[in-house]
MOPAC internal coordinates of N, CA, C and O (Angstrom, degrees):
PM7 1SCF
backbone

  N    0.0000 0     0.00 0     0.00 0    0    0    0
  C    1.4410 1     0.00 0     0.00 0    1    0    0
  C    1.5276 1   108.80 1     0.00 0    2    1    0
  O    1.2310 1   121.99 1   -47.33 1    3    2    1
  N    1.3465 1   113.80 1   132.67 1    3    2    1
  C    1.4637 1   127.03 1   178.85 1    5    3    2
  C    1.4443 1   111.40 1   -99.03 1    6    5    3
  O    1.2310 1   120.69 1   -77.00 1    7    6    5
  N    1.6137 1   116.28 1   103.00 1    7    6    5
  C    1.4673 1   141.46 1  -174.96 1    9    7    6
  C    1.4896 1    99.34 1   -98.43 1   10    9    7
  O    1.2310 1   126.09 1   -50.84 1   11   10    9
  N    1.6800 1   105.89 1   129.16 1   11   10    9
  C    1.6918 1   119.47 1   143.96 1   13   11   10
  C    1.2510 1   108.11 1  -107.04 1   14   13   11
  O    1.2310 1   127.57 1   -39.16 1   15   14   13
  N    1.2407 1   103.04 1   140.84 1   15   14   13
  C    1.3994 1   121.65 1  -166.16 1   17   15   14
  C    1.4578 1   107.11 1  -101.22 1   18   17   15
  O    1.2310 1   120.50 1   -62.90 1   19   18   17
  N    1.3555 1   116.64 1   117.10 1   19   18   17
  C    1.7717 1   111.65 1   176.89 1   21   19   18
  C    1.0729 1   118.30 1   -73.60 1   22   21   19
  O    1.2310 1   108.19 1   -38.04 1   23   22   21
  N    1.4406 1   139.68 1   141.96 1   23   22   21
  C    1.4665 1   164.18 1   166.85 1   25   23   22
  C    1.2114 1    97.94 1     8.96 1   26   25   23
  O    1.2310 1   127.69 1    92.82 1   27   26   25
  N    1.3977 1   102.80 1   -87.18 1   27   26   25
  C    2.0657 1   124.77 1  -171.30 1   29   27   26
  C    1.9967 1    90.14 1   -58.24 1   30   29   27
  O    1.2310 1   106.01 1   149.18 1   31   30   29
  N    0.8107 1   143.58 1   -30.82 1   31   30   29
  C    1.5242 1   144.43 1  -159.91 1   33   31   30
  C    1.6949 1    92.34 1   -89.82 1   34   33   31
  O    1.2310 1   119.72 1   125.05 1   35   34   33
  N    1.2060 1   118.15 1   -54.95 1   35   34   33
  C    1.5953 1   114.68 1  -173.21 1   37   35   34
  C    1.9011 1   111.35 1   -58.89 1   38   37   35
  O    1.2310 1   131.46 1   128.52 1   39   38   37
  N    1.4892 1    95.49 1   -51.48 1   39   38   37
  C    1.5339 1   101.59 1  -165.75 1   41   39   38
  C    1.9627 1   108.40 1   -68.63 1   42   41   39
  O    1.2310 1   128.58 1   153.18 1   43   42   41
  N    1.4903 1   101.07 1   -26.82 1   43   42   41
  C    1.7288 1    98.92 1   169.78 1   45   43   42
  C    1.1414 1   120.16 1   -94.93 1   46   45   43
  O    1.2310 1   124.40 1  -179.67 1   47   46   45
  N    1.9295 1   109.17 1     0.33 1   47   46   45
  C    1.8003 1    97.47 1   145.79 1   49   47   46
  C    1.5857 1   115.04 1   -94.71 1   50   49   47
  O    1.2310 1   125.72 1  -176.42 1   51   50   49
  N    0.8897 1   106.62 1     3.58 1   51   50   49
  C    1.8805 1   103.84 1   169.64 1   53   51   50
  C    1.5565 1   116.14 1   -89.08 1   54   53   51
  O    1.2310 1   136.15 1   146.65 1   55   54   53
  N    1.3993 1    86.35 1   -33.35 1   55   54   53
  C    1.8713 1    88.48 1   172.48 1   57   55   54
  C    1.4437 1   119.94 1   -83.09 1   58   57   55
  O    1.2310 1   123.52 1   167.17 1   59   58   57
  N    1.2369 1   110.86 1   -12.83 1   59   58   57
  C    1.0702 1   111.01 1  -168.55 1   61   59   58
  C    1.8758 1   123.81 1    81.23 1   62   61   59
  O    1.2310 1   119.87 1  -160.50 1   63   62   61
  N    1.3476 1   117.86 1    19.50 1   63   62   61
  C    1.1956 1   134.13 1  -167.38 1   65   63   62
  C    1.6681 1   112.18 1   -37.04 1   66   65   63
  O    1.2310 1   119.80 1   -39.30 1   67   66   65
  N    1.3659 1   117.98 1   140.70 1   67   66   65
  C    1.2572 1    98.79 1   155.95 1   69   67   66
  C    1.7928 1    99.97 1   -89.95 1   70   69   67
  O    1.2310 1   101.87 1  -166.81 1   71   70   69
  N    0.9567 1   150.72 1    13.19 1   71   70   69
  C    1.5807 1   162.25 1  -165.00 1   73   71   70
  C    1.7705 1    96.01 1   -90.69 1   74   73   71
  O    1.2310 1   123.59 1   167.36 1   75   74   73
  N    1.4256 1   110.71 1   -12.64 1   75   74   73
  C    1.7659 1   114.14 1  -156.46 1   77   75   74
  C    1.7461 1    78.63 1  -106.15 1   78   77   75
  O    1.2310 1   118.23 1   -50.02 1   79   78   77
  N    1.3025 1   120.98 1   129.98 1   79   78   77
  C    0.9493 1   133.06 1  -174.37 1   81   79   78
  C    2.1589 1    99.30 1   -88.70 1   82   81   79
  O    1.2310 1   132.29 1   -28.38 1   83   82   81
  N    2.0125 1    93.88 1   151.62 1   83   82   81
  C    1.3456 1   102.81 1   166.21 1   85   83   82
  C    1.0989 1   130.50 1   -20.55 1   86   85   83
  O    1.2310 1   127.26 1   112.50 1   87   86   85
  N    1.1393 1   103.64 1   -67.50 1   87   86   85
  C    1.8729 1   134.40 1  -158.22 1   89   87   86
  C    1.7445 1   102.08 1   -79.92 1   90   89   87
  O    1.2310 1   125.13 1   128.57 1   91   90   89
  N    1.4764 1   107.75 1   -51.43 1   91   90   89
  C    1.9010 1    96.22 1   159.75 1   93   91   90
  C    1.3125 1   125.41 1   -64.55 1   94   93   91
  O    1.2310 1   119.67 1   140.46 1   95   94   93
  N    1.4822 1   118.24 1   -39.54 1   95   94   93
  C    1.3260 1   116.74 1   174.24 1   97   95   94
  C    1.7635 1   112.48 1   -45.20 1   98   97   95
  O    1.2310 1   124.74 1   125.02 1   99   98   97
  N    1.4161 1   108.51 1   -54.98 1   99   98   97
  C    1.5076 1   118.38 1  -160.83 1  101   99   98
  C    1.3231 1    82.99 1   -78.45 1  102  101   99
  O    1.2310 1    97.76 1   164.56 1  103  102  101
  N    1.1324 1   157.27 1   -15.44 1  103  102  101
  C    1.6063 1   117.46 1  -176.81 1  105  103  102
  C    1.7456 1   105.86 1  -114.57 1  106  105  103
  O    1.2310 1   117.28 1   165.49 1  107  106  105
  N    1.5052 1   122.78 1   -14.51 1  107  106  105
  C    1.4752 1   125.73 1   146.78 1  109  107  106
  C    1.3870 1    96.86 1   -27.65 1  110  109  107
  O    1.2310 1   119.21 1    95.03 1  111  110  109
  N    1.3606 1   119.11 1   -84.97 1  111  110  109
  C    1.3901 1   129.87 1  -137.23 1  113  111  110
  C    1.3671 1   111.57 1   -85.56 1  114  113  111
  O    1.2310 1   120.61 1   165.28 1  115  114  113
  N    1.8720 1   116.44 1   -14.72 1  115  114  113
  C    1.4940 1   112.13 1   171.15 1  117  115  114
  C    1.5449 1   135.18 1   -50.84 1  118  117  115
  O    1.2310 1   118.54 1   -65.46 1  119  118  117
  N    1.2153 1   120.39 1   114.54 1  119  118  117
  C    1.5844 1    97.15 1  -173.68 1  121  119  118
  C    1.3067 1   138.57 1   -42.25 1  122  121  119
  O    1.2310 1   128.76 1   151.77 1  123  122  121
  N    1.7287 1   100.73 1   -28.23 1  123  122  121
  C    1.6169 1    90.23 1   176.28 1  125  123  122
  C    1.4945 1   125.43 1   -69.14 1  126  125  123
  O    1.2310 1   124.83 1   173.82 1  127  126  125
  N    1.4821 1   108.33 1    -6.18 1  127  126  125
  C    1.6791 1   125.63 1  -154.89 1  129  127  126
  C    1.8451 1    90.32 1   -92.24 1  130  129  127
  O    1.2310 1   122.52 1   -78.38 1  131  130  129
  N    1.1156 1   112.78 1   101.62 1  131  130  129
  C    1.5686 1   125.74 1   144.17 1  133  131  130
  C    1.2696 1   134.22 1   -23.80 1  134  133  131
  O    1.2310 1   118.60 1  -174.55 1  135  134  133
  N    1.0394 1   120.28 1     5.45 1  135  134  133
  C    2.1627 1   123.34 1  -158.00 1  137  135  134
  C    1.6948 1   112.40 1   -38.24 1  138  137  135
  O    1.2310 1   127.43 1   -57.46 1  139  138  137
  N    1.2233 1   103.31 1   122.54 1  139  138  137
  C    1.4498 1   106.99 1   172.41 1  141  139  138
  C    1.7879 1   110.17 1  -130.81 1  142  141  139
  O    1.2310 1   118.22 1   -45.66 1  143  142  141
  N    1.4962 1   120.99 1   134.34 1  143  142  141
  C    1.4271 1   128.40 1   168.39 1  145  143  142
  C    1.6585 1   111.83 1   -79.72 1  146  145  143
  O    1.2310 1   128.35 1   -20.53 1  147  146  145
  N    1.0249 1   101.52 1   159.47 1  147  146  145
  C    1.5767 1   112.39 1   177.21 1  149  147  146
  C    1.3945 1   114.80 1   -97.89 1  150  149  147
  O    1.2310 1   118.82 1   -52.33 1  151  150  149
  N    1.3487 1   119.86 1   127.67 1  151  150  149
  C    1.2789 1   104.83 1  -176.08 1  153  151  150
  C    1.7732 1   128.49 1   -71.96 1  154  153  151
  O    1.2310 1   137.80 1   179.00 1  155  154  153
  N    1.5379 1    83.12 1    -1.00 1  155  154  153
  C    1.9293 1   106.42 1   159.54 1  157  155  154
  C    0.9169 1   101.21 1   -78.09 1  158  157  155
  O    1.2310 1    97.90 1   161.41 1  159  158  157
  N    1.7612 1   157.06 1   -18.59 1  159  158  157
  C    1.1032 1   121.60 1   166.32 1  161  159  158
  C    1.6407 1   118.58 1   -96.73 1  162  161  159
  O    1.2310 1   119.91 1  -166.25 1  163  162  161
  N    1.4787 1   117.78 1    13.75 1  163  162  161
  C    1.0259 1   128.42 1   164.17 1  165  163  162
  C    1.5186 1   122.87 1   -61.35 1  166  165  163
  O    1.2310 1   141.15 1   122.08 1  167  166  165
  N    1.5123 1    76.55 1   -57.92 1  167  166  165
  C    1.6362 1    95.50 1   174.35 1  169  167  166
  C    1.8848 1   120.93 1   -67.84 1  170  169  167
  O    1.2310 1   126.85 1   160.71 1  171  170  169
  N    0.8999 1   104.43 1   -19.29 1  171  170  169
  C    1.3949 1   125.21 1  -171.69 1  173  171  170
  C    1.8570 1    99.05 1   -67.25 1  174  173  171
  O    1.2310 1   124.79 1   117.52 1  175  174  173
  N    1.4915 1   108.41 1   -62.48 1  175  174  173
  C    1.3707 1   138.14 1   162.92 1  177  175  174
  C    1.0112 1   123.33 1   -26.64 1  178  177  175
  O    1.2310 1   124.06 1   121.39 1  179  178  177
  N    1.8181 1   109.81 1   -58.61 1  179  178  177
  C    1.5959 1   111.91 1   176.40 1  181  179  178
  C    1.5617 1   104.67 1   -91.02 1  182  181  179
  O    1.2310 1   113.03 1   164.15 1  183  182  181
  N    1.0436 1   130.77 1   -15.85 1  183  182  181
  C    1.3421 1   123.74 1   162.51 1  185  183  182
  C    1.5881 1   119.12 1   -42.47 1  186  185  183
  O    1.2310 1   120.76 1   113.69 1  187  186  185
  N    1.3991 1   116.15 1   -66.31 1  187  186  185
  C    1.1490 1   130.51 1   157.99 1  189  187  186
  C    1.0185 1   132.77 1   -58.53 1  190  189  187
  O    1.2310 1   106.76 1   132.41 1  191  190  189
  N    1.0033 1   142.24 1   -47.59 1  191  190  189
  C    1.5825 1   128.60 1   136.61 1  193  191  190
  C    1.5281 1   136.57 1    -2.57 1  194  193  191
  O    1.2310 1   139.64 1   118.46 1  195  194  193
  N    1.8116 1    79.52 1   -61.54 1  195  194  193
  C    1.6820 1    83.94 1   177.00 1  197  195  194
  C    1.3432 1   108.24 1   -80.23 1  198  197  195
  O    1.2310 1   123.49 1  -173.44 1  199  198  197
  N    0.9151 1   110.91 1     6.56 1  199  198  197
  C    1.5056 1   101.62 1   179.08 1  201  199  198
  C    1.6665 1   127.28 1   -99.56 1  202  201  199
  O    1.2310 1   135.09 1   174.26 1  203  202  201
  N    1.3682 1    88.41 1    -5.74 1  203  202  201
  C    1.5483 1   104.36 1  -161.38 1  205  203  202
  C    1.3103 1   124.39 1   106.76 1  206  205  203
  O    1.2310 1   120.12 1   165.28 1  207  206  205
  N    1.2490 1   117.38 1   -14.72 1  207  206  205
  C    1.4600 1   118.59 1  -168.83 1  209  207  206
  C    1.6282 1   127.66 1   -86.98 1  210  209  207
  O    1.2310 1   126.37 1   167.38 1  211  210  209
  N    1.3515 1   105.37 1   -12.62 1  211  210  209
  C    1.6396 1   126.10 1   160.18 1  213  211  210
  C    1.3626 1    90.53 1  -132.33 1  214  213  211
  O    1.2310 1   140.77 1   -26.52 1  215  214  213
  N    1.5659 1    77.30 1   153.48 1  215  214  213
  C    1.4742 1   110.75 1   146.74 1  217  215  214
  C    1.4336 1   114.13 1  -144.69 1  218  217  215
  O    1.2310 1   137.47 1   -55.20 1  219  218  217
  N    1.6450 1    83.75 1   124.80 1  219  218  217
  C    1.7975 1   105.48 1  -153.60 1  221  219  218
  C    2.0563 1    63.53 1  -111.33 1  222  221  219
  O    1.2310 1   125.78 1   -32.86 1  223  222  221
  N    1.4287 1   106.49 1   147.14 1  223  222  221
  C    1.5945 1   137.02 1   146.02 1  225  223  222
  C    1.5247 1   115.80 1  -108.41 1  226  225  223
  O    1.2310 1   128.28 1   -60.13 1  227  226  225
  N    1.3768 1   101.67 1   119.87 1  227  226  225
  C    1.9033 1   116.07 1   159.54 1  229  227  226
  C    1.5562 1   104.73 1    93.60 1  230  229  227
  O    1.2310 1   123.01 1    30.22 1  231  230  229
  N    0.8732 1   111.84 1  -149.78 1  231  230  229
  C    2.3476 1   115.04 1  -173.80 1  233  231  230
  C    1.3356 1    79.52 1   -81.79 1  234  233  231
  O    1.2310 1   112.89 1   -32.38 1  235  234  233
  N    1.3049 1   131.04 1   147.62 1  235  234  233
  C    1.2927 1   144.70 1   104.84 1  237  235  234
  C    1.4059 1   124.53 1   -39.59 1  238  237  235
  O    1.2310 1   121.69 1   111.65 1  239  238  237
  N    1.4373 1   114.37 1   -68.35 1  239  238  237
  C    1.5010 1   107.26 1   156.73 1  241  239  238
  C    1.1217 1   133.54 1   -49.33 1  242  241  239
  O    1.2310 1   116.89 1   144.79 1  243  242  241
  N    1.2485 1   123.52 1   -35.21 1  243  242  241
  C    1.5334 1   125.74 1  -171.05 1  245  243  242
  C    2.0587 1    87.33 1   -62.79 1  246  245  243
  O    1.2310 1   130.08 1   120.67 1  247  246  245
  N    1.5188 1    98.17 1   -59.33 1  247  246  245
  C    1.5976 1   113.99 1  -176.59 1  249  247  246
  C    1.5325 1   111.58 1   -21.72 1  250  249  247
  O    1.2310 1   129.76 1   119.95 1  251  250  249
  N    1.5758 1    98.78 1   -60.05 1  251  250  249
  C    1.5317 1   113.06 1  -160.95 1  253  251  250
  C    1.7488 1   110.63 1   -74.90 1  254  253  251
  O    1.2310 1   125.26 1   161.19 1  255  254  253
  N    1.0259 1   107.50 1   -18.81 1  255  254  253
  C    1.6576 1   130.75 1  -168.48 1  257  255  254
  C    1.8730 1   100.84 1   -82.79 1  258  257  255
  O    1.2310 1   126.16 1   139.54 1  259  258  257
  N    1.3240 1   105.77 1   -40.46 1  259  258  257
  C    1.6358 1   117.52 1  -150.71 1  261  259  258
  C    1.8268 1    91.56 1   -98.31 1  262  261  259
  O    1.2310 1   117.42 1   175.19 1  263  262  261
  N    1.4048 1   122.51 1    -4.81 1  263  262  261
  C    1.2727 1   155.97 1   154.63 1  265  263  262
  C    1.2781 1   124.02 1   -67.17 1  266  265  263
  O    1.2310 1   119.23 1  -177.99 1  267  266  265
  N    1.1892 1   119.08 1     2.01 1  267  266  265
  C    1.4984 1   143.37 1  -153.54 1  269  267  266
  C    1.7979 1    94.20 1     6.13 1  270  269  267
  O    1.2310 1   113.72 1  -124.13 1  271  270  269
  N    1.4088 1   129.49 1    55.87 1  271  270  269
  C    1.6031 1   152.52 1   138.50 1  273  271  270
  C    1.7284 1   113.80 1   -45.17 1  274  273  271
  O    1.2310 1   118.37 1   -62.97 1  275  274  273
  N    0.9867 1   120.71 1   117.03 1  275  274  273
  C    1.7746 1    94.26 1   163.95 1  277  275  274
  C    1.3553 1    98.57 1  -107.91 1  278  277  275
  O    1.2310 1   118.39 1   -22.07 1  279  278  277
  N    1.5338 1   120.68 1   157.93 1  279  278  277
  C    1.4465 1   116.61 1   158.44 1  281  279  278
  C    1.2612 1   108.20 1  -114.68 1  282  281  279
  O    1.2310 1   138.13 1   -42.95 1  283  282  281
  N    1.2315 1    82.46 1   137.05 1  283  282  281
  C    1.8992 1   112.84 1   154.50 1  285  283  282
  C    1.4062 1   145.55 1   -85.46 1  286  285  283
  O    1.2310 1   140.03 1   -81.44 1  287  286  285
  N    1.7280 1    78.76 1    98.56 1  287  286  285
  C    1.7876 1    87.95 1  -168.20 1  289  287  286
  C    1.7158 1   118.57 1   -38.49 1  290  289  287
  O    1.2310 1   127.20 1     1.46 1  291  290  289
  N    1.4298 1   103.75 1  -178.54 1  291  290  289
  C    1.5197 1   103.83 1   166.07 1  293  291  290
  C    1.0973 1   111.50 1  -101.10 1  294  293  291
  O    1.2310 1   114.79 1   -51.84 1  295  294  293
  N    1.5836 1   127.49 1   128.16 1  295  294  293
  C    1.3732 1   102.11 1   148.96 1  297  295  294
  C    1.5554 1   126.61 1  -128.73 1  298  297  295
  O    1.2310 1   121.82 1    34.06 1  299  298  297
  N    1.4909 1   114.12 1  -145.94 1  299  298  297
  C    1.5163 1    98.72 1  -154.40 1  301  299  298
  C    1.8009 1   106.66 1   -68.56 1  302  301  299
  O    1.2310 1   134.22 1   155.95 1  303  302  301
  N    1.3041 1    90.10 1   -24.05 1  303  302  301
  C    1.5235 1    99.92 1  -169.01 1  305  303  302
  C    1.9826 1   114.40 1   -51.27 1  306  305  303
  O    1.2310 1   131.40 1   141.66 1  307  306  305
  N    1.8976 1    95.60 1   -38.34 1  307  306  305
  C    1.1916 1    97.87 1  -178.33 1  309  307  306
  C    1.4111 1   103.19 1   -87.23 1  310  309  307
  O    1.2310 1   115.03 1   146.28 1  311  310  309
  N    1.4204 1   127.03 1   -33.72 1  311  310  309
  C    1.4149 1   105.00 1   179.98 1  313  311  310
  C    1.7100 1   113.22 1   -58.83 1  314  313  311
  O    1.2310 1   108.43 1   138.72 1  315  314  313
  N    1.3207 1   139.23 1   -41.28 1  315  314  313
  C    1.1499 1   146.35 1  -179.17 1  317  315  314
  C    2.3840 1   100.97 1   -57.54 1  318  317  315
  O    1.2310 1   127.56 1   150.67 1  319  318  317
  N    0.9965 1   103.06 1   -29.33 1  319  318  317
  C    1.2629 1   105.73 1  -179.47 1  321  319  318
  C    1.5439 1   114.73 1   -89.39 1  322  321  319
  O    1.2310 1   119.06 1   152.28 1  323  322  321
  N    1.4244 1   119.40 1   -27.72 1  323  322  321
  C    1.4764 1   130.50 1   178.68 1  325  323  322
  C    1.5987 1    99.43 1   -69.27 1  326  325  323
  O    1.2310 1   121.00 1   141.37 1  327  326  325
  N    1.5361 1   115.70 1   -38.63 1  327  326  325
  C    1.7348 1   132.15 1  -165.58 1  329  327  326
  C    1.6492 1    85.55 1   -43.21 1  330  329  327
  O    1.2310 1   132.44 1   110.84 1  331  330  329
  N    1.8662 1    93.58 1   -69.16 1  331  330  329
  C    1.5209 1    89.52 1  -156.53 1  333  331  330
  C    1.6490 1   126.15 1  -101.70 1  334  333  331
  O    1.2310 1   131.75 1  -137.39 1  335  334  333
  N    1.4625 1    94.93 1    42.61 1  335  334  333
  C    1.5681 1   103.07 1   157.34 1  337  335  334
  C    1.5286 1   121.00 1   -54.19 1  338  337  335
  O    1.2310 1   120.73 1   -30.54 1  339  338  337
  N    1.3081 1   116.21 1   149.46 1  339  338  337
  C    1.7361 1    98.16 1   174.40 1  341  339  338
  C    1.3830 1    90.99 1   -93.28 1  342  341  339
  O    1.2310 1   126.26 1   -19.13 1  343  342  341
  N    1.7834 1   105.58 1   160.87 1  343  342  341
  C    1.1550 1   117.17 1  -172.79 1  345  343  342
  C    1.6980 1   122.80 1   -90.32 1  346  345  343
  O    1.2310 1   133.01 1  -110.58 1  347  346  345
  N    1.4260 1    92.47 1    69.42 1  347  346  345
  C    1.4412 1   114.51 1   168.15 1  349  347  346
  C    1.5682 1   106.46 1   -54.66 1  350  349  347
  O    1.2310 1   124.52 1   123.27 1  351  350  349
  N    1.3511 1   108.93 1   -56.73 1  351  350  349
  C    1.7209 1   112.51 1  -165.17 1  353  351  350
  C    1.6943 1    90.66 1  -137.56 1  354  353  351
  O    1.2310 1   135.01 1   -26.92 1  355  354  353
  N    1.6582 1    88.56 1   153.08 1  355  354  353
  C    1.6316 1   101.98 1   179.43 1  357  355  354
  C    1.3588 1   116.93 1  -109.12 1  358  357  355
  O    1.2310 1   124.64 1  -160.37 1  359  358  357
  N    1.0293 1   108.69 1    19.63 1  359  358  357
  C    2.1316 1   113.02 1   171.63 1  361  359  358
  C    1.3270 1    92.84 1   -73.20 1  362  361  359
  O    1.2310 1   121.09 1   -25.34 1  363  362  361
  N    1.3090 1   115.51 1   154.66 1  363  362  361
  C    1.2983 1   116.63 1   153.13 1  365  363  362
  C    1.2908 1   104.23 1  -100.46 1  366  365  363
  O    1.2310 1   107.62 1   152.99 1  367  366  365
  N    1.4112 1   140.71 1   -27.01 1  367  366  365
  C    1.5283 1   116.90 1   178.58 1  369  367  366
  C    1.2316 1   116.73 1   -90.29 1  370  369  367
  O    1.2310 1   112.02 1  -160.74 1  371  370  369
  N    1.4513 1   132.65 1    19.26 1  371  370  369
  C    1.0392 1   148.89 1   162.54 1  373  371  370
  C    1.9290 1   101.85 1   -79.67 1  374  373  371
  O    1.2310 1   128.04 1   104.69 1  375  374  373
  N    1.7127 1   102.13 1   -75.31 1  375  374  373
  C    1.6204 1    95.80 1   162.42 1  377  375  374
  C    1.5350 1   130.38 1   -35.70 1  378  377  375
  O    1.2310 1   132.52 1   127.33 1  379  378  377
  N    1.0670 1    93.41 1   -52.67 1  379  378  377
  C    2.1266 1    99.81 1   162.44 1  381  379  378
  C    1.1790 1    98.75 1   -21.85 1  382  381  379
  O    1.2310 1   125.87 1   100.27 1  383  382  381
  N    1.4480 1   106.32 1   -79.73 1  383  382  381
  C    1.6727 1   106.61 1  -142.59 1  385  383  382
  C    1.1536 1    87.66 1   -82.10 1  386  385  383
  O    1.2310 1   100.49 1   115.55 1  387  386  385
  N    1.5298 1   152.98 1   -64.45 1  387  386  385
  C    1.6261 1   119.98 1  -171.14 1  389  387  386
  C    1.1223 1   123.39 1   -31.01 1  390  389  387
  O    1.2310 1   116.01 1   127.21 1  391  390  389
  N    1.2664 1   125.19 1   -52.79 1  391  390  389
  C    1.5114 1   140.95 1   173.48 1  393  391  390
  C    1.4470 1   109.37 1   -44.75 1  394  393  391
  O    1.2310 1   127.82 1   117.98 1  395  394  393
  N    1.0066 1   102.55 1   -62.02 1  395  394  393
  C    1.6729 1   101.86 1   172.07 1  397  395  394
  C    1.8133 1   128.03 1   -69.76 1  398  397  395
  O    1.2310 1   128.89 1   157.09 1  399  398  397
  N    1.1722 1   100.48 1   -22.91 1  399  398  397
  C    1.7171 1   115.56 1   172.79 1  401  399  398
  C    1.5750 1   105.77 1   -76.03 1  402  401  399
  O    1.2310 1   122.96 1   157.10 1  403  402  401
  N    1.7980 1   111.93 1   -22.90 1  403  402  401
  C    1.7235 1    89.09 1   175.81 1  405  403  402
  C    1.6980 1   110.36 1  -132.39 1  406  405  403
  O    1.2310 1   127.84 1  -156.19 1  407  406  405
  N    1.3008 1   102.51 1    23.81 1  407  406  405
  C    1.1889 1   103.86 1   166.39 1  409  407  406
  C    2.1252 1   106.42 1   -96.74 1  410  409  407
  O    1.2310 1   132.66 1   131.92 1  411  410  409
  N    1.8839 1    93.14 1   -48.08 1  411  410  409
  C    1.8879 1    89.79 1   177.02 1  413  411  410
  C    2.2069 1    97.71 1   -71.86 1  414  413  411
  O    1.2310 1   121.72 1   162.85 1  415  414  413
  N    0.9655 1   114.31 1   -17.15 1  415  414  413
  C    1.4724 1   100.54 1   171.11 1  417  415  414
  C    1.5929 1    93.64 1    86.11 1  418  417  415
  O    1.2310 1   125.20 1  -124.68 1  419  418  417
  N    1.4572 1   107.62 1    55.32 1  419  418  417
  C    1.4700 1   110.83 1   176.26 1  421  419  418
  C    1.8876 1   100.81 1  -128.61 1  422  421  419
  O    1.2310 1   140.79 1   -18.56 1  423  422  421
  N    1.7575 1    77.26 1   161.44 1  423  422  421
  C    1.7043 1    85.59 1   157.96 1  425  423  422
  C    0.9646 1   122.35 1  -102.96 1  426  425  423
  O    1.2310 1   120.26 1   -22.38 1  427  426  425
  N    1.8789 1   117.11 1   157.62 1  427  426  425
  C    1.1564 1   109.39 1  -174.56 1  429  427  426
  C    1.8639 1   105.76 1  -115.00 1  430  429  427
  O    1.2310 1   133.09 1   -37.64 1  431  430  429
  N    1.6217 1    92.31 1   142.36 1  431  430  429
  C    1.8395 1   103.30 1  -175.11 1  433  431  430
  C    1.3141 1    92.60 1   -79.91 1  434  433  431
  O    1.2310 1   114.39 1   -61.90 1  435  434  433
  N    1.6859 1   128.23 1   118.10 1  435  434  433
  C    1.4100 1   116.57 1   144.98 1  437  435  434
  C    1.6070 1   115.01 1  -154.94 1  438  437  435
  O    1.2310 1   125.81 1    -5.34 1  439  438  437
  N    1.2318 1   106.44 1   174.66 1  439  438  437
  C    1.7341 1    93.38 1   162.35 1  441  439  438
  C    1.5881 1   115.71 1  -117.63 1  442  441  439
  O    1.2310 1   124.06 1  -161.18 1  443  442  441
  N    1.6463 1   109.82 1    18.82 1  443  442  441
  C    1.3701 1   105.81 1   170.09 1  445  443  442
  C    1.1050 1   131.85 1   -95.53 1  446  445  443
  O    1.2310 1   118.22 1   -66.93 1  447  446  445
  N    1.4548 1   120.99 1   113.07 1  447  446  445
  C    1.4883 1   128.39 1  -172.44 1  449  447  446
  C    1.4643 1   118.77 1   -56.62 1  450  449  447
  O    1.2310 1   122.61 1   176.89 1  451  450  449
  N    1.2049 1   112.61 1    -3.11 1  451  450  449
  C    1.7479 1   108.25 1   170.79 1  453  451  450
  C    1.5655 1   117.31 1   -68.65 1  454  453  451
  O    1.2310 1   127.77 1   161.18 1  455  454  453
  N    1.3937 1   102.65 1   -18.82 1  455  454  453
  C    1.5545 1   108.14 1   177.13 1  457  455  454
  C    1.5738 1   114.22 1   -56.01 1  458  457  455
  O    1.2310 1   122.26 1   129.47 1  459  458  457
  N    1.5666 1   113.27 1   -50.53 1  459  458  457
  C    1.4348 1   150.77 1  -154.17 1  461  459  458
  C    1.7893 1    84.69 1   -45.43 1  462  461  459
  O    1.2310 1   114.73 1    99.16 1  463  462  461
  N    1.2353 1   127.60 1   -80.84 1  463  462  461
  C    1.4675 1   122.04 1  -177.30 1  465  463  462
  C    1.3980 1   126.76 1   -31.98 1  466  465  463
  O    1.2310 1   121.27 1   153.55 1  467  466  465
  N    1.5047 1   115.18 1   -26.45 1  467  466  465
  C    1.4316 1   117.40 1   172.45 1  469  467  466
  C    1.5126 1   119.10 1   -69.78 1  470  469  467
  O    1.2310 1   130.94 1    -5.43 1  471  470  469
  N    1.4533 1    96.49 1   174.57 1  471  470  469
  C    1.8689 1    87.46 1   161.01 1  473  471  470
  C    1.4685 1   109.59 1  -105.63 1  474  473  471
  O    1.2310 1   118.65 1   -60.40 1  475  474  473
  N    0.5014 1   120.17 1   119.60 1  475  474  473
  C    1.8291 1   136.82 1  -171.18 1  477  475  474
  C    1.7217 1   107.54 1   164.88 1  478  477  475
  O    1.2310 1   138.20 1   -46.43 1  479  478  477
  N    1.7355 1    82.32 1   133.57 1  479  478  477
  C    1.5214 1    97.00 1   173.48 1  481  479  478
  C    1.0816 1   112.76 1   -84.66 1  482  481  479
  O    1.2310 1   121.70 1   -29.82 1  483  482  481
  N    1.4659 1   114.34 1   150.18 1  483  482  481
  C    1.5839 1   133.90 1  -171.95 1  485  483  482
  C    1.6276 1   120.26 1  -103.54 1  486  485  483
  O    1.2310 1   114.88 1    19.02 1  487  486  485
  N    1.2431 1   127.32 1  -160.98 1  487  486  485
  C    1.3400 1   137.31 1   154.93 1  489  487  486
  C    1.8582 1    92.08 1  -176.53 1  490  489  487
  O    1.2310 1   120.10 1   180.00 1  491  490  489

């Protein structure tokens, strides 16, 4: 199974959260489970960061990489697919990753119910 991992879902498997629930933990880390980050939530990351709003210590990438994580760039295909989400929710890196969860035909790891209105499968 091919997993994107949402924002708050990526950074409390890097920390090691107890905030990262059972049931995500065990299927992150299952071998058959694929996990891939968005490179919208990269960006999402250093946004906040610079802003004050994390504080991320050391590469993130190096982090997410050494995680055996892959990310998934954006491309035009998903930006053209994020366009015409209906406007259930107003994040755009929230739209990202739906957009990108049903165009690569993935699920998405999260515990935010704003997803729930889309069509995209969850965990």
């Amino acid at each position: 199974m091919r997993i994107l991992l949402d924002t708050h879902v990526l950074l409390w498997w890097l920390e090691d959260s107890e905030r990262l629930s059972s049931r995500h933990r065990a299927v992150i880390g299952a071998t058959e489970t694929d996990p891939w980050v968005s490179a919208a939530s990269v960006w999402e990351i250093s946004i906040k960061t610079r802003k004050g709003l994390l504080a991320i210590d050391g590469d993130l990438v190096g982090s997410i990489r050494s995680s055996h994580l892959s990310i998934l760039p954006i491309t035009d295909g998903h930006g053209w697919a994020a366009g015409l989400l209906p406007l259930h929710h107003a994040d755009p890196f929230d739209r990202m990753l739906v957009a990108q969860g049903q165009v690569e035909d993935m699920v998405i790891a999260t515990v935010d119910p704003a997803f729930h209105p889309y069509d995209v499968s969850t965990i």
